[in-house]
C-alpha positions in Angstrom: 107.0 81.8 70.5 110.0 79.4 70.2 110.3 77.2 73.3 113.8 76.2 74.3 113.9 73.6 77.1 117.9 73.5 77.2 118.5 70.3 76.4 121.1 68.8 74.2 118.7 68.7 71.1 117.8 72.0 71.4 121.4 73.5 71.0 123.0 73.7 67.8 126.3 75.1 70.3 128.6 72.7 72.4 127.9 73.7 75.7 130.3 73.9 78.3 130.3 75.2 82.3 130.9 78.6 82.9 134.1 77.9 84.5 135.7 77.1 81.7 135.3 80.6 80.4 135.9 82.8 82.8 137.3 82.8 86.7 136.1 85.1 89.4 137.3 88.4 90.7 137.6 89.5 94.0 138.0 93.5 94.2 138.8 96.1 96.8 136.2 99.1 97.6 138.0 101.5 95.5 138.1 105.2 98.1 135.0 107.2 97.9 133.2 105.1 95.7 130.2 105.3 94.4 127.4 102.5 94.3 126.9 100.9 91.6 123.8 98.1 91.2 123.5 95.1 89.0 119.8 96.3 87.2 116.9 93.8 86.2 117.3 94.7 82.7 120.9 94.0 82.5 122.1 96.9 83.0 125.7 97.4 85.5 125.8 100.9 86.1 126.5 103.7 88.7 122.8 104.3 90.8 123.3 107.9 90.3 123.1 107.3 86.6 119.8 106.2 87.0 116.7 108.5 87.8 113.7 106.3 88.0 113.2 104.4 91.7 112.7 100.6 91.6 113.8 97.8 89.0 116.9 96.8 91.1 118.2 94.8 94.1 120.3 97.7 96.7 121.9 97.7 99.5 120.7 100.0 102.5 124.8 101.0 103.0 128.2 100.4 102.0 128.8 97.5 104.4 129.7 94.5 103.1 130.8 95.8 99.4 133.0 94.6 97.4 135.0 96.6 94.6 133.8 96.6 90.6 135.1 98.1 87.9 134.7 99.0 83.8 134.1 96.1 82.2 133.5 93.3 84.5 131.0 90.6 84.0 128.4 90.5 86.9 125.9 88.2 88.3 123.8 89.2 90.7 123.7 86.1 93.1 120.0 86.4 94.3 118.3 88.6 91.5 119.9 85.9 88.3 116.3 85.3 87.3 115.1 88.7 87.0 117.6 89.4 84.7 120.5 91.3 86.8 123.0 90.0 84.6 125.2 92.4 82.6 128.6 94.3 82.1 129.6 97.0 84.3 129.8 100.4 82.8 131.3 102.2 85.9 133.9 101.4 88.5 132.5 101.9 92.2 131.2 99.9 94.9 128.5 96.8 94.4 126.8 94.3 96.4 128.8 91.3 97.8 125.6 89.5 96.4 126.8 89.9 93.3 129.8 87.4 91.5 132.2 89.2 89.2 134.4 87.8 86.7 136.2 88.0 83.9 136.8 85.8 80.5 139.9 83.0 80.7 139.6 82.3 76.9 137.8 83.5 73.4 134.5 84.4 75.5 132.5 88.1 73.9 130.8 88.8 77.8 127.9 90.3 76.1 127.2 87.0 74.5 127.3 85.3 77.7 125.0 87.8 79.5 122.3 87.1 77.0 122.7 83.8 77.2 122.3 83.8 81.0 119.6 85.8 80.8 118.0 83.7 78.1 118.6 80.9 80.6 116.6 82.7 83.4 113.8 83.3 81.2 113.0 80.0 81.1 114.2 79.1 85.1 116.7 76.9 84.1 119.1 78.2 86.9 116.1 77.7 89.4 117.2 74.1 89.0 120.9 73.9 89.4 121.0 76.3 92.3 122.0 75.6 95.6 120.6 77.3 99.0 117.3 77.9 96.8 115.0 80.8 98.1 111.3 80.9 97.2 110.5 82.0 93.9 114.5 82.8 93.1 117.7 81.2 92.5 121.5 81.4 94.7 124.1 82.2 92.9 126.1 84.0 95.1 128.2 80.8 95.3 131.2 80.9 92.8 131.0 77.3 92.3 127.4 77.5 91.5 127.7 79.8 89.0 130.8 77.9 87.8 128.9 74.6 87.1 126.1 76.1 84.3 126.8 74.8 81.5 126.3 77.7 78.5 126.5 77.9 74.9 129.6 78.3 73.6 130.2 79.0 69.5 133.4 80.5 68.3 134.3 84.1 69.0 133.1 85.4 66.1 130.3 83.6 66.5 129.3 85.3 70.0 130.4 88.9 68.7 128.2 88.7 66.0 125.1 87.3 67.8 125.7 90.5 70.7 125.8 93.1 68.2 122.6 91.2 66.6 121.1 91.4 70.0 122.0 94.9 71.1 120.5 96.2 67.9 117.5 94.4 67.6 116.2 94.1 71.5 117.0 98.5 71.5 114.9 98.7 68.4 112.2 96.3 70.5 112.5 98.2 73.6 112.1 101.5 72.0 108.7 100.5 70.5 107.5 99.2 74.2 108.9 102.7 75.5 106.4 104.4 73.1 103.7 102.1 73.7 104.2 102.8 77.8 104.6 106.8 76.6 101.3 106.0 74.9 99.3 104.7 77.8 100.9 107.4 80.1 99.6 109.9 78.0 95.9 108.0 77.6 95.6 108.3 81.5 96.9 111.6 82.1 94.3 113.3 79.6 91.5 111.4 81.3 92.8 112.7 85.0 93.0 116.4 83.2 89.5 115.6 81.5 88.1 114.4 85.4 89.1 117.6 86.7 88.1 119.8 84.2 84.1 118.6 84.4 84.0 117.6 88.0 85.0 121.0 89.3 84.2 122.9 86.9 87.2 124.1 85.0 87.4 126.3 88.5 90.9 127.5 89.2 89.6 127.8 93.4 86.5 125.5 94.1 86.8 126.7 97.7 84.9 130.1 96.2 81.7 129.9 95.0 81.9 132.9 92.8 84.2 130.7 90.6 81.7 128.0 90.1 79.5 127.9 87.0 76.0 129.0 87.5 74.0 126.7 89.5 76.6 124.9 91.2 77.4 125.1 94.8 80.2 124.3 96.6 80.0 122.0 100.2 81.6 120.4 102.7 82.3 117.3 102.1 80.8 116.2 104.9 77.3 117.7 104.2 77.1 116.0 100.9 78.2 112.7 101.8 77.8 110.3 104.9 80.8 108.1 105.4 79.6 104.7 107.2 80.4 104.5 111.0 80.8 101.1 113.0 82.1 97.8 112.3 80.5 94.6 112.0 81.5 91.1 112.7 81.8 89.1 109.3 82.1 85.7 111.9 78.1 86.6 112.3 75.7 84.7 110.0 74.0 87.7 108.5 76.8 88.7 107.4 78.6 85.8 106.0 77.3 84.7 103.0 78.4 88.2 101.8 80.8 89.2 99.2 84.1 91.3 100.4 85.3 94.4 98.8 89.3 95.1 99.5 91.7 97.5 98.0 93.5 95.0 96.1 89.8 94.2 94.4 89.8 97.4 92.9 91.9 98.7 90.1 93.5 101.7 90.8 92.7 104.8 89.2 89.8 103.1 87.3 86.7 102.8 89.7 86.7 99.1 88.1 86.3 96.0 90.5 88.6 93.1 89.4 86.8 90.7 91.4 85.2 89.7 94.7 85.2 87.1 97.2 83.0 85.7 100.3 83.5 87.0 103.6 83.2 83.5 104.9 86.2 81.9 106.7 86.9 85.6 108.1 87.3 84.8 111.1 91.1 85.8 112.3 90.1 89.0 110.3 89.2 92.5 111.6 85.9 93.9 111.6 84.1 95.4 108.3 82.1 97.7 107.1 78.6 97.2 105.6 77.9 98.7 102.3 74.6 98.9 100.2 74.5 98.8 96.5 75.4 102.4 95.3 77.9 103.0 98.0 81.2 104.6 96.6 83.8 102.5 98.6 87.5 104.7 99.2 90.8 103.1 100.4 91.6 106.1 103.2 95.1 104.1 103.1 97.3 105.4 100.5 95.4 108.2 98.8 97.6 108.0 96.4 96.6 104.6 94.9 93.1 106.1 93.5 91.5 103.1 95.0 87.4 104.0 94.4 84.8 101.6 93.3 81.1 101.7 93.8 79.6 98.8 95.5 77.5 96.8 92.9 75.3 95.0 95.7 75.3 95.1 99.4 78.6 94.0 100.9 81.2 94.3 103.1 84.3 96.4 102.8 87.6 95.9 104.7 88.6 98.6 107.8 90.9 100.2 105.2 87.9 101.4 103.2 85.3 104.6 103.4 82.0 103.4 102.7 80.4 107.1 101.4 77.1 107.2 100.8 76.1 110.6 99.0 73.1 112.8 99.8 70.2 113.4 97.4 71.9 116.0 95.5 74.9 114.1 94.6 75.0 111.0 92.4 77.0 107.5 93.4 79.0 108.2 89.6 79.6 111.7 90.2 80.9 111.4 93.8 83.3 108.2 92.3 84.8 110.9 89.5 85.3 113.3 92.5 87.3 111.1 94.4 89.0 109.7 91.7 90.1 113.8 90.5 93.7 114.4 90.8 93.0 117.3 92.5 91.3 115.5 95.4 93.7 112.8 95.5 96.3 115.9 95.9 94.5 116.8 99.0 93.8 113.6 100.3 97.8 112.9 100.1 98.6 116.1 102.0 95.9 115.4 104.7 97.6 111.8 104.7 101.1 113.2 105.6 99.9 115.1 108.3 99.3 111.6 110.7 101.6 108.9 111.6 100.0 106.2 109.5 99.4 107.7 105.9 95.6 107.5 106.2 93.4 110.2 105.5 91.0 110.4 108.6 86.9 110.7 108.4 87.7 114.7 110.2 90.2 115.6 107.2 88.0 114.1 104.8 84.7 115.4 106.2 86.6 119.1 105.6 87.2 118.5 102.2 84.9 121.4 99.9 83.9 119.4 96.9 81.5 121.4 94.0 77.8 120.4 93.7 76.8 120.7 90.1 72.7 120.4 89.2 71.7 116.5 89.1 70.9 116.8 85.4 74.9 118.3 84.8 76.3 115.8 87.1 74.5 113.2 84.7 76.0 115.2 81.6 79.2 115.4 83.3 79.0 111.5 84.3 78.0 110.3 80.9 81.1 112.1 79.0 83.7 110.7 81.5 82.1 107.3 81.3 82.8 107.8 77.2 86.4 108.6 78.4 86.7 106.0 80.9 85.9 103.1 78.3 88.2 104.9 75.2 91.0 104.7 78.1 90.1 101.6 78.9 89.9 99.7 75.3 93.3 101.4 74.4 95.5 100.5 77.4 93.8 96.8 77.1 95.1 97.1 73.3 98.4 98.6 73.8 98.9 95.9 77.0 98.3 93.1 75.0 100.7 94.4 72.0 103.8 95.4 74.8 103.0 91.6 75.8 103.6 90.2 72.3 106.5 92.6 71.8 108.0 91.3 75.2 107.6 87.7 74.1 108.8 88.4 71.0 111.9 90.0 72.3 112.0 87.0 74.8 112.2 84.5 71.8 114.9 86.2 69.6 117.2 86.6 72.3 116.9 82.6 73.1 116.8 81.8 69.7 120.1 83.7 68.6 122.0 82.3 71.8 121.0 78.9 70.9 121.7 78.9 67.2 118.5 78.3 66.3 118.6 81.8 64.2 119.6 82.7 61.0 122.1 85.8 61.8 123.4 86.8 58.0 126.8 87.5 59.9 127.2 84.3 61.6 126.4 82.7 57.8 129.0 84.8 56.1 
C-alpha cells in the first residue's frame, strides 16, 4: 500500500491553498425544497434518491439550511474525514454544516474532491483544523477550509486523473458490492438452513400434527429454565469470574469474541450466574441474534437470559433455536409490544419451540455446525479480500492525486 504523508517530497504537484481555487457560496433555501445530504462516500445527492438508512450526517428538520444546487462543490464541515466530500447532483436544501463553493480558476471539482478525500484518508485535515471535535475535524469555517493547501496540476491534468478515478474506483466498488452480495447470500442460506432442521421443515410448529414423527412440540418454558436472581459481582465468590456481555458475542454466530473479569465491577448492576453449558440470550434487541453458550461458569450482564435446557434438549440445539430467524421474528414482535424493546421471561416462557429425539437434535446439531464453519471460513475470506480491495482502492486514489501514478492520459 503506498503511504503518502503530504509532505513536499511526496508531491510531484505544486500545491497551493484551496482559496486560491475556488471562493465560497452562500445560497437561499430554494421553495419547497427537498433535502439533500453530503454522503460518506462522496456522494451530494437528494435523500430521497437514496434507499438504504445510514452512511450520512442529517439534519432532524429544515432549520438552519442553507440553499445548494447542480453542481456545487461541498464539504461537509464536521463529516470531512469520513469522506462527505463531493459534487452535488441535485438542487435542494443541505446542512449549514456543510461549505459550498465553486472554482475561481482552471480547477476540474472532481479532482479536488478526490484529492480532499485522499487527504482525509490519511487525517491530514485532523491537523489543520480549528474547533477540533474528538475523533473528527471542523471545517465548517470557510477560512479553514480556505487554508489546505491541495494538489494542483494543470487542467488537463485534473480532468484526466477524475475520469481515471471514476472509472477505476466504480470498477473497484462493483467487485466489493459482489463480495458484500456474496456474504449476504452465505448468511441468508445458513438462517434458511437453521430453520429448516430446527423446526422441522414445519410450515406451523404450534401443531404437532405437523411435526415429523417423534418430535414434540413445548412450551418454552417447560423445556428450558431461564435463571432468576442477581448476584453481586462486588462479592469475592464472584469476582475472580469472567463476564459475558452482548458486545462479547458476535451476532448471529453463537461465537464469543472474548471475555473479561468481573473485577473492578463495582458501579455496575447486578449479574447473572451461569454454569458451563448455559445458552446466554441478549433479551435486549432480539433482533441482534446475540446467543452464545457459556464455556465455563460465569457471569452474564442483566441484559442477558441465562437458559438452561431440560434433559431432553441439548445446550447446541437450544443455541440454533434461538438463533432461527423464525424465533428471532417472534422475539421482535413480543419486543414491540413493551416500552423498552426487551422480550420479557412471560413472553419468552410462551414461546412453543419443537422437541426433536436427542439422537436427531445431535444429527441436526452436527450438520449446522458443518454450516456454521463453511459460513464462517468464507465471510473471514471474503472480509479479508473487501479489505485489500478497499486499501487498494485507498492507494490508487492517493497515488493518482499525488502524481505518483502513471495515467497513459496525463503522459500523452
Amino acid at each position: 500500500m503506498i503511504t503518502v504523508r503530504w509532505a513536499d517530497d511526496d508531491i510531484a504537484f505544486p500545491q497551493v491553498e484551496f482559496r486560491r481555487l475556488f471562493r465560497p457560496l452562500k445560497r437561499e433555501v430554494p421553495p419547497d425544497a427537498a433535502m439533500v445530504t453530503a454522503y460518506t462516500d462522496g456522494a451530494v445527492t437528494l435523500r430521497s434518491n437514496r434507499l438504504r438508512e445510514g452512511g450520512y450526517h442529517e439534519a432532524t428538520d429544515m432549520s438552519g439550511m442553507q440553499g445548494v444546487h447542480t453542481g456545487d462543490f461541498v464539504v461537509h464541515g464536521l463529516d470531512i474525514l469520513r469522506g462527505s466530500v463531493g459534487i452535488s447532483d441535485s438542487t435542494g436544501a443541505i446542512s449549514s454544516v456543510c461549505v459550498l463553493c465553486e472554482p475561481t480558476a482552471q480547477a476540474d471539482p472532481r479532482y479536488f474532491a478526490w484529492v480532499i478525500r485522499a487527504q482525509a484518508f490519511s487525517g491530514f485535515p485532523r491537523a489543520l483544523a480549528r474547533g477540533v471535535r474528538e475523533g473528527g475535524a471542523d471545517f465548517r469555517r470557510w477560512d479553514t477550509l480556505a487554508e489546505l493547501p491541495v494538489p494542483a496540476p494543470p487542467m488537463s491534468v485534473q480532468t484526466a486523473i477524475a475520469d481515471y478515478l471514476d472509472t477505476e474506483t466504480a470498477r473497484i466498488d462493483t467487485l466489493i458490492s459482489k463480495k458484500q452480495r456474496m456474504i449476504w447470500l452465505i448468511n441468508q442460506r445458513f438462517t434458511t438452513v437453521v430453520d429448516h432442521l430446527v423446526w422441522g421443515a414445519s410450515e406451523d410448529v404450534g401443531w404437532s400434527e405437523n411435526l415429523p414423527a417423534g418430535w414434540t412440540s413445548q412450551a418454552f418454558s417447560v423445556s428450558t429454565t431461564v435463571a432468576e436472581g442477581q448476584v453481586d459481582p462486588r462479592l469475592e465468590q464472584f469476582r475472580d469470574l469472567p463476564l459475558i456481555a452482548p458486545n462479547h458475542i458476535e451476532s448471529g454466530t453463537g461465537r464469543i469474541l472474548f471475555l473479561e473479569s468481573a473485577a473492578g465491577q463495582e458501579a455496575i448492576s447486578g449479574k447473572y450466574l451461569c454454569l458451563a453449558g448455559d445458552v446466554i440470550y441478549s433479551k435486549i434487541r432480539p433482533s441482534l441474534c446475540k446467543v452464545a453458550i457459556a464455556p465455563e461458569r460465569c457471569l452474564t450482564s442483566a441484559d442477558m437470559y441465562p437458559i438452561r435446557p431440560s434433559k431432553n434438549l441439548t445446550p447446541r440445539f437450544l443455541l440454533y433455536f434461538l438463533l432461527s430467524r423464525r424465533f428471532t421474528d417472534l422475539a421482535v414482535l413480543e419486543s414491540e409490544r413493551v416500552a423498552m424493546p426487551k422480550i420479557n421471561r412471560d413472553a419468552l416462557g410462551r414461546v412453543r419451540m419443537p422437541i426433536p429425539p436427542l439422537y436427531v437434535q445431535d444429527e441436526i446439531v452436527s450438520s449446522l455446525d458443518r454450516e456454521s464453519s463453511y459460513r464462517h471460513r468464507m465471510a473471514v475470506t471474503l472480509d479479508k479480500q473487501i479489505v485489500l480491495l478497499q486499501e487498494r482502492r485507498q492507494a490508487l486514489i492517493t497515488a493518482a492525486v499525488t502524481g505518483q501514478l502513471d495515467i497513459p492520459e496525463v503522459a500523452a
